[in-house]
C-alpha positions in Angstrom: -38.7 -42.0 66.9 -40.0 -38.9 65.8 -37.7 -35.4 66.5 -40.3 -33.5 68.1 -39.7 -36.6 70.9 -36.7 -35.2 71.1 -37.0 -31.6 70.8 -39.9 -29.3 71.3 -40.9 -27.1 68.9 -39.3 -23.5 69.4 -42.6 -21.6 69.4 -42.9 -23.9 73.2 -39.6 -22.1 74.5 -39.1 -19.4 76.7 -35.7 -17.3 78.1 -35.8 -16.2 81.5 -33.2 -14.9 84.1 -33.5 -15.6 87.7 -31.9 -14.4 90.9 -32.1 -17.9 92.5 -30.5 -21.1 92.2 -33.0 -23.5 90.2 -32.8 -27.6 90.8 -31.3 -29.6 88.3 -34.2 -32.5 88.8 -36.6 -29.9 87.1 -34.3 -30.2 83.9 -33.2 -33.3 81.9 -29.4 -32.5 81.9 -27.4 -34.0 79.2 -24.2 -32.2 79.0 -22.7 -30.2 82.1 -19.4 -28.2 82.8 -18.6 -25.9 85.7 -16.0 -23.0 85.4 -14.3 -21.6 88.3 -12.5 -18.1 88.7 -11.1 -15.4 90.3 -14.0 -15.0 92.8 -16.9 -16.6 90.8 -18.4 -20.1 89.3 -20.4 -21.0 86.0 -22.4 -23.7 85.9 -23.1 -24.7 82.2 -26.5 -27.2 81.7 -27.3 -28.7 78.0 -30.6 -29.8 78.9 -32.8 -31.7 75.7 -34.5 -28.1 75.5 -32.1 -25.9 75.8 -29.5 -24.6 78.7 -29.3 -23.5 82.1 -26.3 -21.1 83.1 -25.5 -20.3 87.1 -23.7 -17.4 87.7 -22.3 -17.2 91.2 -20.0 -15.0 93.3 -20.2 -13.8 97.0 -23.0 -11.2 96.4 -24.8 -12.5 93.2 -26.6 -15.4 92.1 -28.2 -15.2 88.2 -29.7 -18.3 86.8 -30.1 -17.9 82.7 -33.1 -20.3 81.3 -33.6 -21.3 77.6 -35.9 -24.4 77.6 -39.8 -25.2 77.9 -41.9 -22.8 79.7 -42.2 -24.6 83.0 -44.7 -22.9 85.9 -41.8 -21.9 87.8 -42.7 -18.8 90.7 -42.2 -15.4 89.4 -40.3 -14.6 92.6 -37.1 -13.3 91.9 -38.0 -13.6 88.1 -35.8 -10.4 86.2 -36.5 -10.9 82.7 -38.8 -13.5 80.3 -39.1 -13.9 76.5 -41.3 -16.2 74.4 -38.6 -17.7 71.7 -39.8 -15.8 69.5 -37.7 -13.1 66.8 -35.1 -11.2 68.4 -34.8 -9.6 71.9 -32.1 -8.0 73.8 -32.8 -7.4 78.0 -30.5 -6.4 80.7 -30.3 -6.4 85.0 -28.1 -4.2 87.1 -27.8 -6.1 90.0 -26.2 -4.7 92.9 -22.3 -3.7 93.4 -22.5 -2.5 89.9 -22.5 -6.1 88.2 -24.7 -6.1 84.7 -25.7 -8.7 82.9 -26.7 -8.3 79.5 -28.2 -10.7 77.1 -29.2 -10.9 73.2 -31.1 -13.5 71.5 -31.9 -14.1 68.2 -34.6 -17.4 66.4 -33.9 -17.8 63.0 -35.6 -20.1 60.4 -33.5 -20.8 57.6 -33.4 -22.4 53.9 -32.1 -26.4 54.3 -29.0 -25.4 52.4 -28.0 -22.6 54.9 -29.0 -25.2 57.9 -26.5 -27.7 57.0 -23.5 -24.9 56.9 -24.7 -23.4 60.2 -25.1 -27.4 61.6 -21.7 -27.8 59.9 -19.8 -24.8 61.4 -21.2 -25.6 65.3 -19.4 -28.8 64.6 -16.1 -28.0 63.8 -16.3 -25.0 66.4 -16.9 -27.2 68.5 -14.3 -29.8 67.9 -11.9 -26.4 69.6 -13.7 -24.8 72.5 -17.2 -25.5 74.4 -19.1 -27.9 75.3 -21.6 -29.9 72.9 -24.6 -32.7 73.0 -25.2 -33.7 69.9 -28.5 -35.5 69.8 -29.6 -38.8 68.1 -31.3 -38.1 65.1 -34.8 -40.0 64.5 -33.0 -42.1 61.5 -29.6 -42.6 60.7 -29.5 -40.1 57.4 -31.6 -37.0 59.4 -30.0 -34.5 61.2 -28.4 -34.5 64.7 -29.9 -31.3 66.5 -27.0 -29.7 68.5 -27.0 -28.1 71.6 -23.8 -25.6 72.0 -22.3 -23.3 74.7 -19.2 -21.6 74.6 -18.0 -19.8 77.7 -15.2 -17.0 77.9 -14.0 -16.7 81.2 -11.7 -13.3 82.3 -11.2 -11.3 85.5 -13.6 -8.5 85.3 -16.5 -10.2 83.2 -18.2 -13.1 81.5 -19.2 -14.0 78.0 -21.0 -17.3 76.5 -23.0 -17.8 73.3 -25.2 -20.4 72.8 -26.3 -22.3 69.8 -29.4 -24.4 70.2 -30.9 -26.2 66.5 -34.0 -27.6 65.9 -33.2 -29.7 62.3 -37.2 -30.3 61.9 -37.5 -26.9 61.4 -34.5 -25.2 60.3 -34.0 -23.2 63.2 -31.3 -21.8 64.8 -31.3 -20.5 68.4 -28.5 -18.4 69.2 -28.0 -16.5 72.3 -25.0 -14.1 73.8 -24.4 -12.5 77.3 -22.0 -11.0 79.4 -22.2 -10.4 82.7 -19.2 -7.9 84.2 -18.4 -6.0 86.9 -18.8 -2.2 86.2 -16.5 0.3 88.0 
């Protein structure tokens, strides 16, 4: 089985926020996890391209996307990135909850691959939630899919670590969403 079977190839991702719930039969979900607190839930997707986060509380709904650009509707659209370089976006949406976001693709030599693969690993082992894939033969490597989610009373913060082994890249992603007085 060849890797790209498993995984696309980054230049065929895109990011995009949403102000609507999207349906989890449009994704392949391998890994899932829901948070609950103080007045809001976060619903955490590994999908084989990516993630999908759900934000929800009584007055706002935020979908995050990082996988294959798929013809969803614009409607309701806030923000949309090619994986491409670096980018950094943010929404206000109303009562004063922002959500702010910053992602980063980043080829990388083999060597500094493995310690990256490596250090997701044993993070991993402590806090968040992981699907590690099957590689295409037993001595290649797995590509990881990685989310780790800070949950506190007045905001929100997960990073997300997304590599693709076949071509030394790393997809790493941060945002916080909080309340703003």
């Amino acid at each position: 089985m060849n890797l790209l079977l498993v995984r696309p190839r980054v230049a065929d991702l895109v990011f995009h926020l949403y102000g609507k719930p999207l349906h989890p039969e449009l994704f392949d979900i391998l890994a899932a996890r829901t948070v609950q607190r103080d007045g809001y839930e976060v619903r955490v997707w590994i999908t084989r391209t990516g993630h999908v986060i759900s934000f929800e509380n009584d007055d706002v709904l935020l979908t995050e996307v990082a996988d294959v650009d798929q013809s969803f509707s614009d409607k309701r659209r806030f923000l949309h990135y090619r994986m491409r370089g670096e980018h950094t976006g943010r929404f206000l949406c109303c009562n004063n909850i922002l959500y702010q976001t910053s992602f980063q693709v980043e080829t990388v030599s083999e060597d500094v691959f493995h310690h990256i693969h490596d250090e997701i690993l044993a993070d991993s082992v402590k806090r968040g939630i992981l699907h590690n894939f099957q590689p295409n033969h037993r001595l290649a490597i797995a590509p990881l899919g990685y989310v780790v989610v800070e949950a506190k009373h007045t905001s929100l913060h997960f990073a997300t670590f997304h590599t693709f082994p076949e071509e030394n890249t790393i997809i790493k992603s941060q945002t916080l969403i909080e309340k703003k007085p």
